[in-house]
MOPAC internal coordinates of N, CA, C and O (Angstrom, degrees):
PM7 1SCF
backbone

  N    0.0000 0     0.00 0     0.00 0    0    0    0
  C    1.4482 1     0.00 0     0.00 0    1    0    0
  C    1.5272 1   110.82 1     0.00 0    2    1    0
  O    1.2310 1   115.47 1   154.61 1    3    2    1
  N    0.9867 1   126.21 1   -25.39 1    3    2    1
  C    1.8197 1   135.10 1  -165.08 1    5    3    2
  C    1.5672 1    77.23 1   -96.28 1    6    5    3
  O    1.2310 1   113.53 1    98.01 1    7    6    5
  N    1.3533 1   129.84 1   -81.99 1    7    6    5
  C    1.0944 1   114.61 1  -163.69 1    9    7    6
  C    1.8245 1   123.08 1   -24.58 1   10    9    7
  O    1.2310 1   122.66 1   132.02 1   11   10    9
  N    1.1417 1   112.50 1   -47.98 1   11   10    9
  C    1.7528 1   125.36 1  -174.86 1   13   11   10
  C    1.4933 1    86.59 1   -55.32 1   14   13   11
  O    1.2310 1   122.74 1   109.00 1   15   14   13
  N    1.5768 1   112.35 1   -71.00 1   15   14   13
  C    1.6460 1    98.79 1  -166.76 1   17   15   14
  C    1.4049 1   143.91 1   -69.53 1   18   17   15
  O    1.2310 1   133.52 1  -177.67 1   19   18   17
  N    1.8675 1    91.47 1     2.33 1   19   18   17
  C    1.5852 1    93.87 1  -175.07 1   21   19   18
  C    2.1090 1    90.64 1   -90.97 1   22   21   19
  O    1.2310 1   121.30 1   160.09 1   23   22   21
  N    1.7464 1   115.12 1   -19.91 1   23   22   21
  C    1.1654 1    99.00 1  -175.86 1   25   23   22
  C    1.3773 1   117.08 1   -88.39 1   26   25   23
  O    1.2310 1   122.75 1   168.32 1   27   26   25
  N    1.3163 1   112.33 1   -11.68 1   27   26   25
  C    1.5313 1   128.58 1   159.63 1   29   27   26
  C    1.5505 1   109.46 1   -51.18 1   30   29   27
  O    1.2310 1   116.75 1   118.66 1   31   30   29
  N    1.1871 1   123.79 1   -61.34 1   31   30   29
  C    1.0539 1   142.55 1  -165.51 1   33   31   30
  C    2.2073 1   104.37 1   -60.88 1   34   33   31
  O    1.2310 1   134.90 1   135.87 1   35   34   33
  N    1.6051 1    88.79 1   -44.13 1   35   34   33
  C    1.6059 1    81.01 1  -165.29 1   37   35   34
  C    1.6851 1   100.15 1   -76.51 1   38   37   35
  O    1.2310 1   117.87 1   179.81 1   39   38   37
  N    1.7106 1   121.66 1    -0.19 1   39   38   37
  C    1.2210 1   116.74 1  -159.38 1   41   39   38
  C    1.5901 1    96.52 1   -85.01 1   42   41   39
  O    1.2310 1   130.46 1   145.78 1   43   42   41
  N    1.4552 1    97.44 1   -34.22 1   43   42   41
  C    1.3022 1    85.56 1  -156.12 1   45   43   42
  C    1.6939 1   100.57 1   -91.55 1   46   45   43
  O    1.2310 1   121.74 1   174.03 1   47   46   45
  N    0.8516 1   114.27 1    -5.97 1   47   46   45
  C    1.7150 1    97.14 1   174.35 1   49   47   46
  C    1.8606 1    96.11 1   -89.34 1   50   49   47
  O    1.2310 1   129.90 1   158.42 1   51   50   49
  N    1.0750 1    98.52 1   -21.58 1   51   50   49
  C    1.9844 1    85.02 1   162.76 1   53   51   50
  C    1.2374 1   133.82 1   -76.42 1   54   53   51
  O    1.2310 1   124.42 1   165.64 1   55   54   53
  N    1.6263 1   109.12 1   -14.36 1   55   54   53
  C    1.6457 1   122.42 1   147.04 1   57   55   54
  C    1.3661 1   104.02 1   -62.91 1   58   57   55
  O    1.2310 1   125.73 1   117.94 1   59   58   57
  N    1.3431 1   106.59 1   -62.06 1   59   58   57
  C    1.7576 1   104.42 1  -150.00 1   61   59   58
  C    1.6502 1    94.81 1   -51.33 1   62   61   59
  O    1.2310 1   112.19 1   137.95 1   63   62   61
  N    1.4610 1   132.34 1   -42.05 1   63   62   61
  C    1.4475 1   140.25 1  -168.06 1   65   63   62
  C    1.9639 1   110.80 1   -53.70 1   66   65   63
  O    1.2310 1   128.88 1   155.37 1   67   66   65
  N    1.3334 1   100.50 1   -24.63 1   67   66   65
  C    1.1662 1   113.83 1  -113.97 1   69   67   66
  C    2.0014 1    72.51 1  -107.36 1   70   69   67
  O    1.2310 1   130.73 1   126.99 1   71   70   69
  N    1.4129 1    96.90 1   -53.01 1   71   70   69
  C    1.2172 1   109.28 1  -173.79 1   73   71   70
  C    1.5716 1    99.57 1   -68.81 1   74   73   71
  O    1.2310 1   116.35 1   125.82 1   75   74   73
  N    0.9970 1   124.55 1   -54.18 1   75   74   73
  C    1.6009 1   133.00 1  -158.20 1   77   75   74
  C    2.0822 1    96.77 1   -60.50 1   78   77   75
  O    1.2310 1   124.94 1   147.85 1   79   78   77
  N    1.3795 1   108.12 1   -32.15 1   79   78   77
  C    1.3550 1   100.16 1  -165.42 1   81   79   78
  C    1.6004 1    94.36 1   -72.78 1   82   81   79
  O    1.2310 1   130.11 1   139.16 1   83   82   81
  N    1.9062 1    98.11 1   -40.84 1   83   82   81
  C    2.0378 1    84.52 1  -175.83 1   85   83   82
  C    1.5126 1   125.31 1   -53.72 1   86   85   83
  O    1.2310 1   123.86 1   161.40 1   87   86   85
  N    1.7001 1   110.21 1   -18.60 1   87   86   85
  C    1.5300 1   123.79 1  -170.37 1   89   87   86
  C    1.4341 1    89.22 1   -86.93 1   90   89   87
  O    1.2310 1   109.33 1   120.61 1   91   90   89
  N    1.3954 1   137.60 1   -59.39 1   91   90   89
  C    1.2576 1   116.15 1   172.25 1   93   91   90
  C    2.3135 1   129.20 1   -40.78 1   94   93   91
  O    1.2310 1   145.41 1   124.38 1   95   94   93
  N    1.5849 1    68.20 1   -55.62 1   95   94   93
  C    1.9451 1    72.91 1  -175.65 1   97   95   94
  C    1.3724 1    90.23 1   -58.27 1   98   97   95
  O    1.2310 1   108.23 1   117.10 1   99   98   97
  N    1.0720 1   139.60 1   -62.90 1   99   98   97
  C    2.1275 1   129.51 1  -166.83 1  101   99   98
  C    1.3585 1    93.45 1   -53.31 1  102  101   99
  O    1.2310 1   101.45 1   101.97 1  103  102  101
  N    1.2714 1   151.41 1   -78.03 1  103  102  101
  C    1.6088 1   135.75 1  -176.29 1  105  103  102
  C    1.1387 1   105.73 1   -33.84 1  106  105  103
  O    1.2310 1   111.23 1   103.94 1  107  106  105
  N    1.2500 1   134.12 1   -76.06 1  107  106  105
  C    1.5056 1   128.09 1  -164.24 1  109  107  106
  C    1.5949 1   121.19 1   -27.91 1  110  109  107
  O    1.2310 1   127.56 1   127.75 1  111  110  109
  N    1.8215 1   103.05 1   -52.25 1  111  110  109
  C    1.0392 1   148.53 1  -175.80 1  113  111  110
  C    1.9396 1   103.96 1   -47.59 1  114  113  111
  O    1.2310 1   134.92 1   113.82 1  115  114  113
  N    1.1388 1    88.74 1   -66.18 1  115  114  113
  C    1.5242 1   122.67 1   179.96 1  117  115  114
  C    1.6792 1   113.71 1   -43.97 1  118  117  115
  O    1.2310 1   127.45 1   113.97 1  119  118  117
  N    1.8004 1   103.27 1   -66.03 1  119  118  117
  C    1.3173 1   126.04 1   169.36 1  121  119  118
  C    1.5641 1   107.64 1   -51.84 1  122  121  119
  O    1.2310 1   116.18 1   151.27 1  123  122  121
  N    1.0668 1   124.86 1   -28.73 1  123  122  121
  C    1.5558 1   121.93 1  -154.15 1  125  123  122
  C    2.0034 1    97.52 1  -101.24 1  126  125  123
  O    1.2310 1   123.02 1   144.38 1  127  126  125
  N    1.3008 1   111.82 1   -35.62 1  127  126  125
  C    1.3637 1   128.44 1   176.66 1  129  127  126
  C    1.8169 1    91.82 1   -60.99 1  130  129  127
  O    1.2310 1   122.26 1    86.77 1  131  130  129
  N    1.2978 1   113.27 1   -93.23 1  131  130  129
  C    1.5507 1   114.34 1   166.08 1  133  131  130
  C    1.4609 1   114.14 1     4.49 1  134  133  131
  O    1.2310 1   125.07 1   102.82 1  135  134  133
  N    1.2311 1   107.87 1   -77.18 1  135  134  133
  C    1.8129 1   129.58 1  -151.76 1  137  135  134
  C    1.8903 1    87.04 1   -70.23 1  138  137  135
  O    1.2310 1   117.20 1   136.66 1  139  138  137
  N    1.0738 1   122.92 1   -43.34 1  139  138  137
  C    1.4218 1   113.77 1   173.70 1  141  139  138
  C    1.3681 1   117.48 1   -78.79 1  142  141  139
  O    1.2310 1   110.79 1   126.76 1  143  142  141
  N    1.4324 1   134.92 1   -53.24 1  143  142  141
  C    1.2048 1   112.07 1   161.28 1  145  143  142
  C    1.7997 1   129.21 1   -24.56 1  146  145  143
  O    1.2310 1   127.05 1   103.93 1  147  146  145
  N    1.3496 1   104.04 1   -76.07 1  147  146  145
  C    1.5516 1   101.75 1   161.68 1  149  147  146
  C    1.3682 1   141.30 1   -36.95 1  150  149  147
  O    1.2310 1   124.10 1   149.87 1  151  150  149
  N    1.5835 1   109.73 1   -30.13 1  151  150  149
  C    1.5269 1   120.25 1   159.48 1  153  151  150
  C    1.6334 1   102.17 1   -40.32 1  154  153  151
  O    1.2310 1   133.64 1   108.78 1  155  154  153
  N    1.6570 1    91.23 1   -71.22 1  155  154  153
  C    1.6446 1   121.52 1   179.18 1  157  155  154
  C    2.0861 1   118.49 1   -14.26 1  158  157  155
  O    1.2310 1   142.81 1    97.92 1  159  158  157
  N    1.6295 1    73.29 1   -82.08 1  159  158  157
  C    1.3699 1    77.77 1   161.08 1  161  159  158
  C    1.1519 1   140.71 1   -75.46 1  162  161  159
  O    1.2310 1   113.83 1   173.19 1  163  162  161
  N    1.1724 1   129.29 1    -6.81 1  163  162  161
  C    1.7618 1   133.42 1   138.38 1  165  163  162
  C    1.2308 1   139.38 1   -37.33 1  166  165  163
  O    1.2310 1   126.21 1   148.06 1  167  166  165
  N    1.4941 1   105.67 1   -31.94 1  167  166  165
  C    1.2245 1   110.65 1  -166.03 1  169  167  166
  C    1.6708 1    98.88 1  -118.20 1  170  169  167
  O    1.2310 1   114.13 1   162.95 1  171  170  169
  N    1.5069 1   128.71 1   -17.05 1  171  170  169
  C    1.0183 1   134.60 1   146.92 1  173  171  170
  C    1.4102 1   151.19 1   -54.30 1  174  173  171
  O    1.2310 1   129.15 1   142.73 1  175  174  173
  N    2.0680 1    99.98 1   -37.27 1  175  174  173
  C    1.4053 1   106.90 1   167.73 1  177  175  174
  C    1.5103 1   119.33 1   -48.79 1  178  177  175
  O    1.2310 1   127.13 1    13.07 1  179  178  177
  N    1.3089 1   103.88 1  -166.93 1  179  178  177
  C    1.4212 1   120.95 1   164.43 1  181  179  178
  C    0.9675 1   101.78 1  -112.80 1  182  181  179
  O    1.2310 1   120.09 1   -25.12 1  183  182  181
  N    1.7721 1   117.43 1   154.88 1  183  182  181
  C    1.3856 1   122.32 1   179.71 1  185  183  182
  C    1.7661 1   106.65 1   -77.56 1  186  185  183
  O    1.2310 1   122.70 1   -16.78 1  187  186  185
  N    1.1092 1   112.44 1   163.22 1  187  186  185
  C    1.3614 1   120.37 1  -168.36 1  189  187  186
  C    1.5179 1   114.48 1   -85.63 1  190  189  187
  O    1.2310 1   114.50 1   -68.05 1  191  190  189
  N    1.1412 1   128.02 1   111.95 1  191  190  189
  C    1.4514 1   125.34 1  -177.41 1  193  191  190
  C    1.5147 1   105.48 1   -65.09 1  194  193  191
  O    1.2310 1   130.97 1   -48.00 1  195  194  193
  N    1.7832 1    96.45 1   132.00 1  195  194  193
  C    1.7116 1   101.87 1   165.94 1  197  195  194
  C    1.5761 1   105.09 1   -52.73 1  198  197  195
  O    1.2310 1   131.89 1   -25.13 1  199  198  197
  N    1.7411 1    94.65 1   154.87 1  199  198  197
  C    1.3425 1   126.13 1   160.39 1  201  199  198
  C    1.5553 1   113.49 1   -69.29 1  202  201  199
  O    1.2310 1   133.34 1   -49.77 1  203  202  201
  N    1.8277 1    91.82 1   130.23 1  203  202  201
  C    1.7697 1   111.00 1  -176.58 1  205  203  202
  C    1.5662 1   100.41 1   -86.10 1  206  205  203
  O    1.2310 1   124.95 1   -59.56 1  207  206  205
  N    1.4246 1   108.10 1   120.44 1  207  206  205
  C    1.9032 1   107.65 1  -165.70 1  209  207  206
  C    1.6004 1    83.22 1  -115.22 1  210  209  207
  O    1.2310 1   121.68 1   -14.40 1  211  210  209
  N    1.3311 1   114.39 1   165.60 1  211  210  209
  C    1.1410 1   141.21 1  -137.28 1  213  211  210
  C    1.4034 1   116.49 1   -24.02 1  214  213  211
  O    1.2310 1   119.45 1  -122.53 1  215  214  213
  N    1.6920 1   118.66 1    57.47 1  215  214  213
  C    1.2201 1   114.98 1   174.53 1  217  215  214
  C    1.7513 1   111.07 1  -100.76 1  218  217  215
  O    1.2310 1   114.24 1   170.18 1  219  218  217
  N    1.0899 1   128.50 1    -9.82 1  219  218  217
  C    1.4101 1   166.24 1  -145.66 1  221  219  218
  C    1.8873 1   108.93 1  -123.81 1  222  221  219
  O    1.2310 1   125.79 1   -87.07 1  223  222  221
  N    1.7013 1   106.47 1    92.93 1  223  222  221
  C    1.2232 1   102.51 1   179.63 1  225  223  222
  C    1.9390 1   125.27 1   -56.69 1  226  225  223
  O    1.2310 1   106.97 1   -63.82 1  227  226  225
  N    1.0646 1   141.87 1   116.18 1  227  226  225
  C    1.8217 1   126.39 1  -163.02 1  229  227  226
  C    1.6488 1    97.64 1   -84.57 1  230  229  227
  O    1.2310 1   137.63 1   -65.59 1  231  230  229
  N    1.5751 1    83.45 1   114.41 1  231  230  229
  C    1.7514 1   110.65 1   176.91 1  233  231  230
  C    1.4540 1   118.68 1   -80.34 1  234  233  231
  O    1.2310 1   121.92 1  -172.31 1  235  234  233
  N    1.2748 1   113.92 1     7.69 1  235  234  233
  C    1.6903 1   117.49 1  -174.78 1  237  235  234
  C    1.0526 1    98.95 1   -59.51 1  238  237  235
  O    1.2310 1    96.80 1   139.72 1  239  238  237
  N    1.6714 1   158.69 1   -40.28 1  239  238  237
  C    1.3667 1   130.20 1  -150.68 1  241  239  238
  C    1.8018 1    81.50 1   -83.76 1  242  241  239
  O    1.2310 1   120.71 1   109.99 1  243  242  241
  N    1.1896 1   116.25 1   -70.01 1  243  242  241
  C    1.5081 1   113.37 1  -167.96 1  245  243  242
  C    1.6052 1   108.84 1   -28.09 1  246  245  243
  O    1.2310 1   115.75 1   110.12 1  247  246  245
  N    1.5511 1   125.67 1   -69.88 1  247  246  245
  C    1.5071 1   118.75 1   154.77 1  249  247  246
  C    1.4897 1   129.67 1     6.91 1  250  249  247
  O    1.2310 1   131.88 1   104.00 1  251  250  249
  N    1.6087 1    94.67 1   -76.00 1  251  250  249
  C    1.7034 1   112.69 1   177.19 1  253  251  250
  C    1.2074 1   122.18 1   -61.00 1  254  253  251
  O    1.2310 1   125.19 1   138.23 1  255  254  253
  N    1.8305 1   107.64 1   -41.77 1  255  254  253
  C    1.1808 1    93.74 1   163.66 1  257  255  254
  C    1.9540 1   141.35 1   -80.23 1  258  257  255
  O    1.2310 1   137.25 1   152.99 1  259  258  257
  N    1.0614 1    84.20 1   -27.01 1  259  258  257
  C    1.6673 1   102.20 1   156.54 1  261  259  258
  C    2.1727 1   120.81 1   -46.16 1  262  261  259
  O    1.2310 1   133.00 1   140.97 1  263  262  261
  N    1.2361 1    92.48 1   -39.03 1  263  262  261
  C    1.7079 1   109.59 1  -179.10 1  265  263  262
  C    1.3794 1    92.94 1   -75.30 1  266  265  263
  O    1.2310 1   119.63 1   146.10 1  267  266  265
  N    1.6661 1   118.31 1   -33.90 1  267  266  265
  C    2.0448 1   101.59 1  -141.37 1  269  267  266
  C    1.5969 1    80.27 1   -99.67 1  270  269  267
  O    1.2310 1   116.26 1   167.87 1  271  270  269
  N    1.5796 1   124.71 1   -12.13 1  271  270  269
  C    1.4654 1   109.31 1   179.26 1  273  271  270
  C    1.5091 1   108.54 1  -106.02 1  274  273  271
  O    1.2310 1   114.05 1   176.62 1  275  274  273
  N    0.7228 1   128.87 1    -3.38 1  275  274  273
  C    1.5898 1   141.54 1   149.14 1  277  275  274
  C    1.4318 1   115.05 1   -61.85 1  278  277  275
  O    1.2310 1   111.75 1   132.78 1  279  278  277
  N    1.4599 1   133.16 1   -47.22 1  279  278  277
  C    1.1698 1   145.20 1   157.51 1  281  279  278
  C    1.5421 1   111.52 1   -35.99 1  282  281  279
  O    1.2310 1   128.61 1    89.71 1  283  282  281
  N    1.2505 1   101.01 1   -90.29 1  283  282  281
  C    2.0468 1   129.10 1   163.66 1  285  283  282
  C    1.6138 1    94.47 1   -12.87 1  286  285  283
  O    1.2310 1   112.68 1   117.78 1  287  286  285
  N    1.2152 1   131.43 1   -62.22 1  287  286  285
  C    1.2405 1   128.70 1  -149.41 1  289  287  286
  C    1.4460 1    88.24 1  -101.39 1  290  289  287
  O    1.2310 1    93.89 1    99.64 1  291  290  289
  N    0.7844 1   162.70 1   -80.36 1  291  290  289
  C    1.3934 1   155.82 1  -156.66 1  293  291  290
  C    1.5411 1    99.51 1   -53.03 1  294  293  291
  O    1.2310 1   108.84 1   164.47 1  295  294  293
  N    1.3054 1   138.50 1   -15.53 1  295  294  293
  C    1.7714 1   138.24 1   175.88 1  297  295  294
  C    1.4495 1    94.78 1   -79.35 1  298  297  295
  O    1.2310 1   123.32 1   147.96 1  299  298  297
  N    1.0423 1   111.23 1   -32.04 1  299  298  297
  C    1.9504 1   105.28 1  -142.71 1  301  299  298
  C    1.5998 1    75.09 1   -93.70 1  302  301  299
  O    1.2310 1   107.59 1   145.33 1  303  302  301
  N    0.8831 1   140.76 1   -34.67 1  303  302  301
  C    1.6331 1   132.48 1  -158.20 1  305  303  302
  C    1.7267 1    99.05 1   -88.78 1  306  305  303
  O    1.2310 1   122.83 1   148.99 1  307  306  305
  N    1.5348 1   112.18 1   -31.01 1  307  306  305
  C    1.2196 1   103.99 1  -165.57 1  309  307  306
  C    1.8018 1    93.06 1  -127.70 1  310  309  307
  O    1.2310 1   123.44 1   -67.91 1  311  310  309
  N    1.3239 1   111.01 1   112.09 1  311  310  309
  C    1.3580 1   114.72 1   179.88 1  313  311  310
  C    1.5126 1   109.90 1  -103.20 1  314  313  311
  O    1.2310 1   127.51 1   -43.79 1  315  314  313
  N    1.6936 1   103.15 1   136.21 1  315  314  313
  C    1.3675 1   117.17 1  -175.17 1  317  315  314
  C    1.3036 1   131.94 1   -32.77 1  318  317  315
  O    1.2310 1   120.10 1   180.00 1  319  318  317

């Protein structure tokens, strides 16, 4: 009877070994696919065009006010 469970015993940590190395080798695998893609696309993009600085009027008050009357009207229609 000990005999079965000590060979039970060695089987399955020779699965558990067994499995864990394939989950390692597929990560490795995985990481290394990744890390080259990104090379890939590094050297493929386009470079990034500078930023156009103050050619562009800043619309934030119009924005805010657009939000705070959008707000206003959505209260009055829907009361607390």
């Amino acid at each position: 009877m000990e005999i079965t469970v000590v060979i039970m015993l060695k089987q399955g940590l020779f699965l558990m070994g067994l499995g864990m190395g394939v989950v390692f080798v597929f990560l490795g695998v995985l990481v290394a696919a990744v890390r080259g893609m990104s090379a890939l696309a590094m050297r493929l993009a386009p470079e990034p065009e500078p930023p156009v600085t103050g050619s562009t009027p800043d619309n934030g008050a119009g924005v805010t006010a657009a939000i705070s009357a959008a707000v206003h009207r959505y209260r009055q229609g829907h009361p607390r």
